[in-house]
Backbone of each chain as ProteinMPNN parsed JSONL, in Angstrom:
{"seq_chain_A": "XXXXXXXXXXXXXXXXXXXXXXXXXXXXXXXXXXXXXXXXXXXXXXXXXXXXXXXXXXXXXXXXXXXXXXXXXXXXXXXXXXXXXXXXXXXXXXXXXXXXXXXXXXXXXXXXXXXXXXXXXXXXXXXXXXXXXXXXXXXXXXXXX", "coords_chain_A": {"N_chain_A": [[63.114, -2.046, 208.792], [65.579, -0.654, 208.469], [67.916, -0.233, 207.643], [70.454, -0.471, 204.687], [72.079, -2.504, 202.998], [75.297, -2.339, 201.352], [76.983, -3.334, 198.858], [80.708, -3.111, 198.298], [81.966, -2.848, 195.927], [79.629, -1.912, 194.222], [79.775, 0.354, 195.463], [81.928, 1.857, 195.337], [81.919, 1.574, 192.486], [79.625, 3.745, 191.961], [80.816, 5.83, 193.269], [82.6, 6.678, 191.43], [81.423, 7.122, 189.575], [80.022, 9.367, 189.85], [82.189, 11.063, 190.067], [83.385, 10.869, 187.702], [81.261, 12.853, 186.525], [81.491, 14.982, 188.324], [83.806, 15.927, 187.018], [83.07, 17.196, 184.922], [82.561, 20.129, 182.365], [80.565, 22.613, 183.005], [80.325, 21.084, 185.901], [78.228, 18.242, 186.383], [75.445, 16.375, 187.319], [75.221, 12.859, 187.584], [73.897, 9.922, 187.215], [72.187, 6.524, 187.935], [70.942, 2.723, 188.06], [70.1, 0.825, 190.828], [70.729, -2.312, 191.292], [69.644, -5.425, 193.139], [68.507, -7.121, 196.165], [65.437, -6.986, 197.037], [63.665, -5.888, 200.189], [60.957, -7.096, 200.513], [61.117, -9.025, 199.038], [61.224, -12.911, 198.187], [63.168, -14.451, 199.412], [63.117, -13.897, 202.017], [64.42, -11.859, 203.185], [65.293, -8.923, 205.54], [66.492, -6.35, 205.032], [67.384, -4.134, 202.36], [69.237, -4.78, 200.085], [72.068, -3.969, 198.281], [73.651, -4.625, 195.305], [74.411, -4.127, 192.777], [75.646, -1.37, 190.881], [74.398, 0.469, 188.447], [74.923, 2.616, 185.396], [73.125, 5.199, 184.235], [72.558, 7.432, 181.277], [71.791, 11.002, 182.086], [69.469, 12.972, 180.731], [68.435, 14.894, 181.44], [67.608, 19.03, 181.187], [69.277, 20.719, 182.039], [71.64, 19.728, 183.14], [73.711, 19.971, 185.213], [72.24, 21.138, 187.361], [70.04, 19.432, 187.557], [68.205, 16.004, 187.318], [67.768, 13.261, 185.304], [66.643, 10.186, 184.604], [67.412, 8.727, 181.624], [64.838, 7.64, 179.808], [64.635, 5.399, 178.22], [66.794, 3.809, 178.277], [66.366, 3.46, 180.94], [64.512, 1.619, 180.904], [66.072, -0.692, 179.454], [67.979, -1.722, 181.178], [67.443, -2.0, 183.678], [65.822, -4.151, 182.923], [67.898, -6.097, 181.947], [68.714, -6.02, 184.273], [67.149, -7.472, 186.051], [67.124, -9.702, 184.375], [68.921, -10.61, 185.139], [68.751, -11.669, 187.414], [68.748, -10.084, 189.711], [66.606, -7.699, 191.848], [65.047, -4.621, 191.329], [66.241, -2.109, 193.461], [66.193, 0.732, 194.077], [67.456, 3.744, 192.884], [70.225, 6.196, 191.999], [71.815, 9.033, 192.174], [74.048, 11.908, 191.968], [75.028, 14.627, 193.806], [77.367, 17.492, 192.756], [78.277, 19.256, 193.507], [76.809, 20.443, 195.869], [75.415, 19.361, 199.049], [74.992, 15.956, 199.417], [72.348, 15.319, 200.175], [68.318, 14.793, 200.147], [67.804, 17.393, 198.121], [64.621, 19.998, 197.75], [63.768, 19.853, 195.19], [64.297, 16.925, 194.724], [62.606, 15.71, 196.647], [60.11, 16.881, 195.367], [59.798, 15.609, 193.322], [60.31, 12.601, 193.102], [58.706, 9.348, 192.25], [58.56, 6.712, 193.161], [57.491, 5.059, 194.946], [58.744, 3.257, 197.996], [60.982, 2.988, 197.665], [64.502, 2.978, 197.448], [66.353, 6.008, 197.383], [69.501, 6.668, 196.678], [71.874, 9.616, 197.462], [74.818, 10.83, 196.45], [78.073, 12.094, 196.543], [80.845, 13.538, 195.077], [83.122, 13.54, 196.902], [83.143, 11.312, 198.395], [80.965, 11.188, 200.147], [77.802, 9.613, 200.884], [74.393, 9.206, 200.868], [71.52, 7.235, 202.231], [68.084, 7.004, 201.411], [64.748, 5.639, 202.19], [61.813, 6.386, 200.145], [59.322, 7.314, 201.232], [56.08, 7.842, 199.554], [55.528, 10.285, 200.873], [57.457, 11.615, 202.186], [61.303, 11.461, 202.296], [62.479, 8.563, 204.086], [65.594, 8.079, 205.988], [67.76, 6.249, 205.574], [70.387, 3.933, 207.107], [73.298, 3.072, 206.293], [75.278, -0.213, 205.177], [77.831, -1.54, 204.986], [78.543, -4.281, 202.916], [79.92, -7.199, 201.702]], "CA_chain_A": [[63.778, -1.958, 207.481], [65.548, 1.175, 208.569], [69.035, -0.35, 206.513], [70.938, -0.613, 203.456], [73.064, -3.21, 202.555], [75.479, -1.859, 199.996], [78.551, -4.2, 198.256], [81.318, -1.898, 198.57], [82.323, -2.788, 194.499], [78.986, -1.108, 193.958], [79.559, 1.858, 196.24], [82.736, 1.953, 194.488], [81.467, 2.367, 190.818], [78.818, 4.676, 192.016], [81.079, 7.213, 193.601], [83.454, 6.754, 190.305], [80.639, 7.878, 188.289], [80.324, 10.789, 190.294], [83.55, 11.305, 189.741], [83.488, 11.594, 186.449], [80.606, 13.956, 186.182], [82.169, 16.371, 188.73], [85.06, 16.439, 186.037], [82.801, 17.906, 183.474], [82.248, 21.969, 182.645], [80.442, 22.719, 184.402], [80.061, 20.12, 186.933], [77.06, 17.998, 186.236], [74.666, 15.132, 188.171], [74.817, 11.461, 186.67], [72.535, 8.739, 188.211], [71.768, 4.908, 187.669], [69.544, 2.083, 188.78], [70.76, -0.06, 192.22], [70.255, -3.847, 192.072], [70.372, -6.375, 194.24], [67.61, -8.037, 196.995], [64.693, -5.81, 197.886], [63.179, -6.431, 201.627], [60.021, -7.839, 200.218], [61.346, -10.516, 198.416], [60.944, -13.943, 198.329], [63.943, -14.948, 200.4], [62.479, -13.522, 203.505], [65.226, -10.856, 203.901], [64.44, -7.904, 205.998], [66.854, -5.49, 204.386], [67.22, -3.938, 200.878], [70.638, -5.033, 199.856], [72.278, -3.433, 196.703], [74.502, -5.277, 195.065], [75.077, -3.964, 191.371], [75.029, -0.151, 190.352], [73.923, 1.133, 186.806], [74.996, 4.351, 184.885], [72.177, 5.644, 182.994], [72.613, 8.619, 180.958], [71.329, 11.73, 182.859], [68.817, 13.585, 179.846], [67.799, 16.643, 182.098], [68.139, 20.049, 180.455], [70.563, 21.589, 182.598], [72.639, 18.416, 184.047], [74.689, 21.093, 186.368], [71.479, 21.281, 189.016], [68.81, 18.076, 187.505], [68.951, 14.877, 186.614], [66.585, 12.669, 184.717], [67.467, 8.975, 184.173], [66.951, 8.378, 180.595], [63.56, 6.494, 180.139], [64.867, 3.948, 177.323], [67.758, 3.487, 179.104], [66.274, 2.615, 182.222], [63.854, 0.16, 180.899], [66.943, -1.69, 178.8], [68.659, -1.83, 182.248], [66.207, -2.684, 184.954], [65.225, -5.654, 182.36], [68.868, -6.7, 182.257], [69.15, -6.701, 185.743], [65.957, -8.865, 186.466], [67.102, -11.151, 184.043], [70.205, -11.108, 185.623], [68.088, -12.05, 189.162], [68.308, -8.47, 190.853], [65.321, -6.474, 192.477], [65.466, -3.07, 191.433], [65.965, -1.68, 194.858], [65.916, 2.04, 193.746], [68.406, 4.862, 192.275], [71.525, 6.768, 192.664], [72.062, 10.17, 191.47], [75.148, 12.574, 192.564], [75.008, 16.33, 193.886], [78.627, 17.543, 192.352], [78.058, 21.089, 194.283], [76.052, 20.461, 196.758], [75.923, 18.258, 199.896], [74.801, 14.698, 199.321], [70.948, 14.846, 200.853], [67.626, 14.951, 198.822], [67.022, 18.343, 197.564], [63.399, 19.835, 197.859], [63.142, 19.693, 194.012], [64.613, 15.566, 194.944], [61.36, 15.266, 196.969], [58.828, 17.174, 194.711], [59.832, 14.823, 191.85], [60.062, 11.293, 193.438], [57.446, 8.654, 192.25], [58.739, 5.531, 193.085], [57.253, 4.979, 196.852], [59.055, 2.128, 198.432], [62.079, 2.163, 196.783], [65.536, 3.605, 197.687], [67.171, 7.025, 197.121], [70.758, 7.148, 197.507], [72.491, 10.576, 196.787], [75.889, 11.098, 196.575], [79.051, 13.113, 196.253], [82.324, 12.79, 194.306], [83.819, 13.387, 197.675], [82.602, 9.56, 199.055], [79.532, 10.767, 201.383], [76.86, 8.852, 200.383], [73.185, 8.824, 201.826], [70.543, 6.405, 201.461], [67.142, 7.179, 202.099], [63.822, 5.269, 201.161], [60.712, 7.311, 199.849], [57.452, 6.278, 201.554], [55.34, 8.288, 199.146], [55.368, 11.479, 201.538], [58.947, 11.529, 202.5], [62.551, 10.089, 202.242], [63.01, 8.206, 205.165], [66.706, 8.075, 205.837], [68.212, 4.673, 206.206], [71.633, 3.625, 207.781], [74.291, 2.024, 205.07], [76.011, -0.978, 205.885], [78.853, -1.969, 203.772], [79.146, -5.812, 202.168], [81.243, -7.52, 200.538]], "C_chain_A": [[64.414, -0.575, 207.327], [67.332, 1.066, 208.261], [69.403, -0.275, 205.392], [72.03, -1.204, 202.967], [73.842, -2.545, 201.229], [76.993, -2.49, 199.752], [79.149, -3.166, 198.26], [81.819, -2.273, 196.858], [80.609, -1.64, 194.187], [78.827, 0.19, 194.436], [80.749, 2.553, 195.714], [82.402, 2.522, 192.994], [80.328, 3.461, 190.978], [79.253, 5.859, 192.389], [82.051, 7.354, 192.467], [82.698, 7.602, 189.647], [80.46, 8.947, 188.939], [81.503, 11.938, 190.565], [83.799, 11.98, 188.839], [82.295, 12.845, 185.928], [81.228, 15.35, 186.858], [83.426, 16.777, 187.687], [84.679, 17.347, 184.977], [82.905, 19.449, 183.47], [81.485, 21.959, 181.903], [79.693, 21.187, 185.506], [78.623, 19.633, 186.653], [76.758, 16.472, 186.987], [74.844, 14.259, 187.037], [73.725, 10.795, 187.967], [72.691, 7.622, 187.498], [70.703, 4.606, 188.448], [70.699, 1.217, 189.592], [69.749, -0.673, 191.812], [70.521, -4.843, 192.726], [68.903, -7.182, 194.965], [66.486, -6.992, 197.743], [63.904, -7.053, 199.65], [61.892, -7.459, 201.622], [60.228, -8.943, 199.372], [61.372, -11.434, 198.798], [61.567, -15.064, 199.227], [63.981, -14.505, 201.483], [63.72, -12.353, 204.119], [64.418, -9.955, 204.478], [64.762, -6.917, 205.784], [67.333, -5.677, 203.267], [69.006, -4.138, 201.181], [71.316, -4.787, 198.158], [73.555, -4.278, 196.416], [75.297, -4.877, 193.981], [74.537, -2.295, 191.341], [75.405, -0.242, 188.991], [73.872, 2.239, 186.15], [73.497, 4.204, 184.173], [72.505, 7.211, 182.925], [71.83, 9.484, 181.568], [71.001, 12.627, 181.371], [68.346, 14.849, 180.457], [68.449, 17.987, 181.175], [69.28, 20.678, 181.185], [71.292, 20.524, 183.848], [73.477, 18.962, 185.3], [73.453, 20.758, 187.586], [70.099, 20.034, 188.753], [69.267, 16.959, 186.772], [67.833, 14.133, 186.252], [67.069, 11.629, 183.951], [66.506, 8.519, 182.597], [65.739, 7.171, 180.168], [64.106, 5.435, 179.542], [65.647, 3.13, 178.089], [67.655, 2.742, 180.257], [65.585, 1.087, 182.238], [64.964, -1.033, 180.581], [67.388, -2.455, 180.473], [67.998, -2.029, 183.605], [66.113, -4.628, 184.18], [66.256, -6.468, 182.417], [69.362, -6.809, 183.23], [68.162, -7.881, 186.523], [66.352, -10.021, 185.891], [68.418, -11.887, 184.441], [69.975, -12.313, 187.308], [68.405, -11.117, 189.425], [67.144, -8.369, 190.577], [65.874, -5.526, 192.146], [65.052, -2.624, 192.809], [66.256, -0.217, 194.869], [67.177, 2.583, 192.586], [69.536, 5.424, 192.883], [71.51, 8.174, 191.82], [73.254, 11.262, 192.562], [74.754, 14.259, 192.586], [76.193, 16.832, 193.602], [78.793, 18.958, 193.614], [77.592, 21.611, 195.349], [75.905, 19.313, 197.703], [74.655, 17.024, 199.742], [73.021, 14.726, 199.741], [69.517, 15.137, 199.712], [67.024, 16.886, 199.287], [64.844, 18.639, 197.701], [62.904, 19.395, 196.259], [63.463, 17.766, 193.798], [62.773, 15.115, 195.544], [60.268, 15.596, 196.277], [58.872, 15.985, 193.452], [59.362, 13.308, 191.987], [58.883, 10.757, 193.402], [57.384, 7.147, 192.582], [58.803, 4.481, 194.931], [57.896, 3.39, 196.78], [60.305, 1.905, 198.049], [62.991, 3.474, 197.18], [66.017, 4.538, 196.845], [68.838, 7.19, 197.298], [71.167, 8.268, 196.324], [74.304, 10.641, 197.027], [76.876, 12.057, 196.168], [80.221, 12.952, 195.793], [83.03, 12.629, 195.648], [83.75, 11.947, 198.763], [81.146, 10.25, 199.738], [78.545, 10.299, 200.165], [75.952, 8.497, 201.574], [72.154, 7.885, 201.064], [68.728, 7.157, 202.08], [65.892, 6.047, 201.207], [62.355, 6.074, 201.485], [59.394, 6.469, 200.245], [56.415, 6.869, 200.69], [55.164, 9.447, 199.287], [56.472, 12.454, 201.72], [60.096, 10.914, 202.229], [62.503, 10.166, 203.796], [64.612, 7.668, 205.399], [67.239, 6.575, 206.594], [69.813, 4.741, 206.329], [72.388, 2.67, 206.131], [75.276, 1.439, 205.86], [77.054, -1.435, 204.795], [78.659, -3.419, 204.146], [79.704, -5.934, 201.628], [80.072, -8.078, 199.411]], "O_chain_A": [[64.114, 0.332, 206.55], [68.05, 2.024, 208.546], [68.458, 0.119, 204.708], [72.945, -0.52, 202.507], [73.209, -2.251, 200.215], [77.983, -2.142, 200.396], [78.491, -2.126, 198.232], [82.285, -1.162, 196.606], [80.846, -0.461, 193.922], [78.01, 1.014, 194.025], [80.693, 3.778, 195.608], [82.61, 3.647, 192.539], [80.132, 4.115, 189.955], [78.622, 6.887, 192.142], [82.491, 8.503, 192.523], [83.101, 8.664, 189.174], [80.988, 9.837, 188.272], [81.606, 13.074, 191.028], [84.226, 13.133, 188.774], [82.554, 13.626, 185.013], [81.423, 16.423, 186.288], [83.889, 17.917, 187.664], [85.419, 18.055, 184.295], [83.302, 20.025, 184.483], [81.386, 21.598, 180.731], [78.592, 20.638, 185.511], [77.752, 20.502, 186.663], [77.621, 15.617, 187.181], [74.713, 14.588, 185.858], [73.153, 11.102, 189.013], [73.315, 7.669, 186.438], [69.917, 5.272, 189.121], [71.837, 0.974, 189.191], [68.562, -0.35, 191.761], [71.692, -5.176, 192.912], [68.241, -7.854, 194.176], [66.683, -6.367, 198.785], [63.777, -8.244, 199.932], [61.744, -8.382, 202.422], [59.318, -9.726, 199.1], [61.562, -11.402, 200.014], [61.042, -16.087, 199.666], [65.026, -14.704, 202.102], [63.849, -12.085, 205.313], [63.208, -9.895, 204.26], [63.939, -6.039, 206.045], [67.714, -6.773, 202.855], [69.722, -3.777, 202.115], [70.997, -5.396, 197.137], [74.374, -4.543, 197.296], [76.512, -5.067, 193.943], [73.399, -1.946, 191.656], [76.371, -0.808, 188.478], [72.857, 2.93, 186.227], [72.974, 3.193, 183.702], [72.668, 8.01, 183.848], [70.773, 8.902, 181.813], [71.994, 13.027, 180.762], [67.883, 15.759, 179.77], [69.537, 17.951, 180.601], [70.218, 21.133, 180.531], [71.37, 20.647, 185.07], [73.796, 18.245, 186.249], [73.769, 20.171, 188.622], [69.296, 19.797, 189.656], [70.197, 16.824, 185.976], [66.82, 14.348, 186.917], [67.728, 11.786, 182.924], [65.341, 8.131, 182.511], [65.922, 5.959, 180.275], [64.145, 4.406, 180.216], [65.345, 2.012, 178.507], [68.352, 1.803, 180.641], [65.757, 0.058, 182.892], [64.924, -2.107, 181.181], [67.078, -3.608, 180.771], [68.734, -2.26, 184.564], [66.262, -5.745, 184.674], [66.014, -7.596, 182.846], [70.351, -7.522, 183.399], [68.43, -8.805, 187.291], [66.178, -11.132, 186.393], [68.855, -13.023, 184.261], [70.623, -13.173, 187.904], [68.265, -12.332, 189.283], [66.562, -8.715, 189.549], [67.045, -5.308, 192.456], [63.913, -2.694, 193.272], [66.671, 0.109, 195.982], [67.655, 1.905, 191.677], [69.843, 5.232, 194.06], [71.084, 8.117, 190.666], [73.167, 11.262, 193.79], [74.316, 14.933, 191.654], [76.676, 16.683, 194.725], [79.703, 19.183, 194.412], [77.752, 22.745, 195.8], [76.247, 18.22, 197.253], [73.48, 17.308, 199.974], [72.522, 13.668, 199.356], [69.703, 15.63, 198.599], [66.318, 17.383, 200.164], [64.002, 17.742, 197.728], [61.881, 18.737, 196.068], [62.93, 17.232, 192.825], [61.974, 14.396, 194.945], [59.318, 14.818, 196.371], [57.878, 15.656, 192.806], [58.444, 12.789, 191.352], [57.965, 11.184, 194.102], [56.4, 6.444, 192.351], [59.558, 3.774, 195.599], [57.686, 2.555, 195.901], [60.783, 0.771, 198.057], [62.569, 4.628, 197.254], [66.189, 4.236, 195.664], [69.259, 7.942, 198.178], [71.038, 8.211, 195.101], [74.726, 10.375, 198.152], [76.485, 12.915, 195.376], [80.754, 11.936, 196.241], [83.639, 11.562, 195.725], [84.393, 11.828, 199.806], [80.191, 9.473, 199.717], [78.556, 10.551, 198.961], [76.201, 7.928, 202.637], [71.958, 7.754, 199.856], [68.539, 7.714, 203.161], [65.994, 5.702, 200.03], [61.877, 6.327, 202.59], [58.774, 5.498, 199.81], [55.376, 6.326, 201.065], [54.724, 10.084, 198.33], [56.481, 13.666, 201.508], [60.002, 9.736, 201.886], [62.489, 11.141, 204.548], [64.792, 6.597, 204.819], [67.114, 6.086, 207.717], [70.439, 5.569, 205.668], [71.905, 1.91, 205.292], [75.944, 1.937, 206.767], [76.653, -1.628, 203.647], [78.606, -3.819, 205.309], [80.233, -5.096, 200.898], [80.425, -8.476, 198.301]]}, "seq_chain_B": "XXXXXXXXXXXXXXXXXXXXXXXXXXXXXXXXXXXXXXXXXXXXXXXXXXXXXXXXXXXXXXXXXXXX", "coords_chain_B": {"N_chain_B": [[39.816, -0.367, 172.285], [41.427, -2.83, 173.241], [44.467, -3.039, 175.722], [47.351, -3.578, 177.236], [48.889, -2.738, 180.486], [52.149, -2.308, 181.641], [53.558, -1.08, 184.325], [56.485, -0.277, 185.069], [57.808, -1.562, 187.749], [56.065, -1.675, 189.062], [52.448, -3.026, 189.343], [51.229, -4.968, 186.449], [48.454, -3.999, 184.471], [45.387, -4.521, 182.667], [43.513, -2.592, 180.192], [40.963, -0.877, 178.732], [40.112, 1.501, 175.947], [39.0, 4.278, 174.151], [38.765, 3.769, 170.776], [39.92, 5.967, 169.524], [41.71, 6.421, 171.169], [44.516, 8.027, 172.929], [48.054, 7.654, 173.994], [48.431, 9.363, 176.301], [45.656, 8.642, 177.348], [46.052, 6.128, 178.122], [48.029, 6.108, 180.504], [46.86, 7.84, 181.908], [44.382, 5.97, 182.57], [45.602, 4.014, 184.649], [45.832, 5.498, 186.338], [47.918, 7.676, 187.085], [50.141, 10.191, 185.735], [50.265, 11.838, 182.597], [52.544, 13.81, 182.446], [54.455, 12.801, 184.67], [55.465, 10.711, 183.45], [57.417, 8.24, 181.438], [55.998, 6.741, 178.029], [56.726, 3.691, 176.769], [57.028, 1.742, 173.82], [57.926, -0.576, 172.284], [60.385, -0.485, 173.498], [60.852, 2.026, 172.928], [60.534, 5.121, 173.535], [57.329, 7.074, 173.192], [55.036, 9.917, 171.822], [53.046, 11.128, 174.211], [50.104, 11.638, 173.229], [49.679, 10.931, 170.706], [47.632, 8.712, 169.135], [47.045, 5.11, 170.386], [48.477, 2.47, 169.265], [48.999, -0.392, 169.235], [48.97, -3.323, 171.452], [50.167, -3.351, 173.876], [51.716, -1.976, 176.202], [54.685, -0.231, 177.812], [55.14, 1.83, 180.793], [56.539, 4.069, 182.691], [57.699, 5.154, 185.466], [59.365, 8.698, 185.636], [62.195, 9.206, 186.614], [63.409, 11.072, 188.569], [65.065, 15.017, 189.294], [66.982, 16.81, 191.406], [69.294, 19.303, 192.803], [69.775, 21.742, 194.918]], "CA_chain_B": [[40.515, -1.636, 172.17], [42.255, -3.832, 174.821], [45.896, -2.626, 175.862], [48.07, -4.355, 178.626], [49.891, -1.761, 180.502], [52.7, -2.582, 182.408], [53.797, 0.008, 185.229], [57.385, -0.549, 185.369], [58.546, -1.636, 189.085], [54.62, -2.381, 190.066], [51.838, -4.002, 188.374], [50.611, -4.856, 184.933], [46.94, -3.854, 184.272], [44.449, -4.526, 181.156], [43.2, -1.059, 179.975], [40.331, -0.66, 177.129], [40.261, 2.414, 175.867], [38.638, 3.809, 173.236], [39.529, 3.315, 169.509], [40.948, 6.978, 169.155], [42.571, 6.78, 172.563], [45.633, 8.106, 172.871], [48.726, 6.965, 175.181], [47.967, 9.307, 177.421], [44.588, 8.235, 178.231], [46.4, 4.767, 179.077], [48.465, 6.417, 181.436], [45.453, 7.913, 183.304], [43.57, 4.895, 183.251], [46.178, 3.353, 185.645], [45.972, 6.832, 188.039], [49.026, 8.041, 186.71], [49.681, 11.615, 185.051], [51.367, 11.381, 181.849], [53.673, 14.434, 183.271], [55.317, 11.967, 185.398], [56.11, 9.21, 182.887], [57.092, 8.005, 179.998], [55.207, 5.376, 178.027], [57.258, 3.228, 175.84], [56.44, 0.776, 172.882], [58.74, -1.679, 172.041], [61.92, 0.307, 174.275], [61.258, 3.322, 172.871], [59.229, 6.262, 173.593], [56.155, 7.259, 172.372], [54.237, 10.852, 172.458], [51.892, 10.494, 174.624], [49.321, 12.403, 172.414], [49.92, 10.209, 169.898], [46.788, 7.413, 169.24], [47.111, 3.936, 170.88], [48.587, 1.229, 167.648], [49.654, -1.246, 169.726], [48.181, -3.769, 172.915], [50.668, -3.712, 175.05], [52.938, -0.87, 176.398], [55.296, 0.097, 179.412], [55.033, 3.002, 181.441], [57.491, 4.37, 183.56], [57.582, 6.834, 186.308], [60.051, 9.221, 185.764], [63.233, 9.232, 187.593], [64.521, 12.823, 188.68], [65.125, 15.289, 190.54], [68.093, 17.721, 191.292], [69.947, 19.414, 193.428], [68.778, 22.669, 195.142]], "C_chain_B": [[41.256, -2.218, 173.625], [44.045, -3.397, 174.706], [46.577, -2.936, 177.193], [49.299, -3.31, 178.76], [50.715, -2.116, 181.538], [53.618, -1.32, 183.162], [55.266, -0.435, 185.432], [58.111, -0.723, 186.93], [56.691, -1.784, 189.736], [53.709, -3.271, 189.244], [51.44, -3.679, 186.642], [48.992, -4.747, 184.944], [46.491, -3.696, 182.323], [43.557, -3.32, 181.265], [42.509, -1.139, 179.023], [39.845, 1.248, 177.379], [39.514, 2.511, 174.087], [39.248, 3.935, 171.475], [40.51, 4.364, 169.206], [41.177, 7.399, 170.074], [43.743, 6.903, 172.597], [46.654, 7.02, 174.228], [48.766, 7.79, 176.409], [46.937, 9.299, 178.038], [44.9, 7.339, 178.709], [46.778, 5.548, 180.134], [47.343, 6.865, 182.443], [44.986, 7.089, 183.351], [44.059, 3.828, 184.448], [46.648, 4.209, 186.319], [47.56, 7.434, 188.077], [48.657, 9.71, 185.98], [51.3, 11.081, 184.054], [52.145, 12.748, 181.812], [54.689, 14.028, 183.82], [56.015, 10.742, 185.205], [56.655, 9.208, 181.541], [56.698, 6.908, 179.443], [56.381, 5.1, 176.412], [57.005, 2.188, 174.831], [57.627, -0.033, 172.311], [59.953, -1.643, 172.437], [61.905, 1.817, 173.807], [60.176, 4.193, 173.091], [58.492, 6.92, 173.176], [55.669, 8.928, 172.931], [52.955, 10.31, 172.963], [50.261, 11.26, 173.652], [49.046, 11.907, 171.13], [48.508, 8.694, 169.957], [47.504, 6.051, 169.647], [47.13, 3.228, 169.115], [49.164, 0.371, 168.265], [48.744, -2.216, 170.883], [48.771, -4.004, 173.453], [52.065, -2.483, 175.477], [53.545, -0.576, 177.841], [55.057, 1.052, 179.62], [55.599, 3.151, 182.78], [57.339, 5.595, 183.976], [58.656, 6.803, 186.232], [60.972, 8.928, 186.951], [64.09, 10.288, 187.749], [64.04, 14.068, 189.566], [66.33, 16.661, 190.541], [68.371, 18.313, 192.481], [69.544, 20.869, 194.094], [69.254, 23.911, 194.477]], "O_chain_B": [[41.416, -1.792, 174.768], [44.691, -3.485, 173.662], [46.157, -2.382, 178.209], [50.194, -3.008, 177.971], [50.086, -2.303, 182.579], [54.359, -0.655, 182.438], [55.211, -1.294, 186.312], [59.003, 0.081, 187.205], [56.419, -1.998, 190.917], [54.169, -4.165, 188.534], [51.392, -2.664, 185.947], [48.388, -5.622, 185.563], [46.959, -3.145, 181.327], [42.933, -3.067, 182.296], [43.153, -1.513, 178.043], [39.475, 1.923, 178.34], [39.421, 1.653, 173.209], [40.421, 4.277, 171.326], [41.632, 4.108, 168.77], [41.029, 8.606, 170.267], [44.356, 5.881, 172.29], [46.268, 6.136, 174.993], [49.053, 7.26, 177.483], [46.897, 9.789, 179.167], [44.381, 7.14, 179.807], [45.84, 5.797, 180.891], [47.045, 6.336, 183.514], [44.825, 6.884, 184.555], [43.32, 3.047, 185.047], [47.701, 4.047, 186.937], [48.204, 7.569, 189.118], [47.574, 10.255, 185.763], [52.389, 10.548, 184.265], [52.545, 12.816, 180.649], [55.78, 14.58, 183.678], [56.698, 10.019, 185.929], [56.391, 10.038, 180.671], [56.901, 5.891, 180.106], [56.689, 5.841, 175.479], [56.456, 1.353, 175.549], [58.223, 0.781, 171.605], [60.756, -2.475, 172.014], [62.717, 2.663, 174.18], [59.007, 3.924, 172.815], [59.066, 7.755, 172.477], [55.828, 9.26, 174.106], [52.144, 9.501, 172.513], [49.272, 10.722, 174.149], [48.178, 12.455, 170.451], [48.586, 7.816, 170.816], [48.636, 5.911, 169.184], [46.333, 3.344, 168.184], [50.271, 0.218, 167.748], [47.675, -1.685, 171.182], [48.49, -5.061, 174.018], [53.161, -2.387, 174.925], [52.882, -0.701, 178.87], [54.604, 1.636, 178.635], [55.249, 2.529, 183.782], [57.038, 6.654, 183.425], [59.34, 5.805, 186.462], [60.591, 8.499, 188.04], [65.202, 10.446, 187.246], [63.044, 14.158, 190.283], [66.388, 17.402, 189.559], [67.681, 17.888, 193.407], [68.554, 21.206, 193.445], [68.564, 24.93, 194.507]]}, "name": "protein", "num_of_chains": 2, "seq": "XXXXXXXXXXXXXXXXXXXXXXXXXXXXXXXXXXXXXXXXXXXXXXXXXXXXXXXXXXXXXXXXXXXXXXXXXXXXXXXXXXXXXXXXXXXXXXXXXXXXXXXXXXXXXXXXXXXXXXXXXXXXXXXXXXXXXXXXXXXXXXXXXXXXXXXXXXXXXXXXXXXXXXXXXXXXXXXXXXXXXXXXXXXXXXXXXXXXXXXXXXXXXXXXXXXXX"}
């Protein structure tokens, strides 16, 4: 499970929104929730496949270097993607300033073992990694349609 | 009292706690630190310091992080 299926409409609106945050002053991180088909699901896939990305407002005090996906926010939007049928198959958050990979203050924070990291950059790179609890383990992205 | 806590993205667990238990004793009772979450009551967020008035609440691990 060392992939990442990712719809290219969702890799699309995810580097938009990083788009628009690098526009701000001073340059600040957004993030969402990625859904789509996690690996453990019921249809016997063997990779996490994202299908839909999700802005959520970024509440951190200083949005320029942290990001902190609004709690209300996330619950509204996780719930409307389950009931949509997506797996939450992790997060997205953008480095505007900095190159695309997880930060050490990315790894001291992460609580959501099993579940995908992707970081990105207004400039397209985009990494995925998924967090075993210890580490991000860095997974390969495959574009879908 | 009896309080059904649901861990957002893992399981739901039944939690008794006692009468002037706050929300963040729920959160520790499902090995959590309420540092790392937030616990919400009907979508919205609650202090955790705040007494338990409810039997059933979410709790969400934080999502964040930053850049170096």
């Amino acid at each position: 499970m060392n992939s990442l299926r990712l719809r290219t409409d969702a890799r699309d609106a995810i580097l938009a929104h990083a788009r628009e945050g690098a526009l701000t002053t001073p340059p600040s991180e957004v993030c969402g929730v990625l859904g789509g088909r996690r690996a453990s699901g019921d249809d016997g896939a063997d990779t996490d496949a994202v299908a839909v990305a999700e802005p959520v407002a970024n509440v951190a005090e200083d949005t320029r270097t942290q990001y902190v996906l609004d709690p209300a926010a996330t619950v509204e939007t996780i719930d409307a993607m389950e009931a949509d049928g997506h797996d939450v198959v992790g997060f997205y958050h953008s480095h505007p300033e900095s190159d695309p990979v997880p930060s050490r203050t990315d790894e001291q924070e992460a609580r959501w073992t099993g579940y995908v990291y992707l970081v990105c950059h207004p400039d397209g790179r985009l990494n995925a990694y998924r967090f075993t609890g210890d580490a991000f383990e860095p997974l390969e992205i495959v574009d879908a349609e | 009292m009896h309080v059904t806590v649901e861990v957002v993205g893992e399981e739901t667990h039944d939690v008794s706690v006692d009468d002037d238990g706050t929300y963040a004793d729920l959160v520790r009772a499902v090995d959590l630190s309420p540092h790392e979450v937030s616990v919400l009551v009907d979508g919205s967020p609650v202090p955790e310091d705040q007494p338990v008035e409810v039997d059933r609440v979410k709790v969400l691990r934080l999502i964040k992080g930053g850049a170096p």
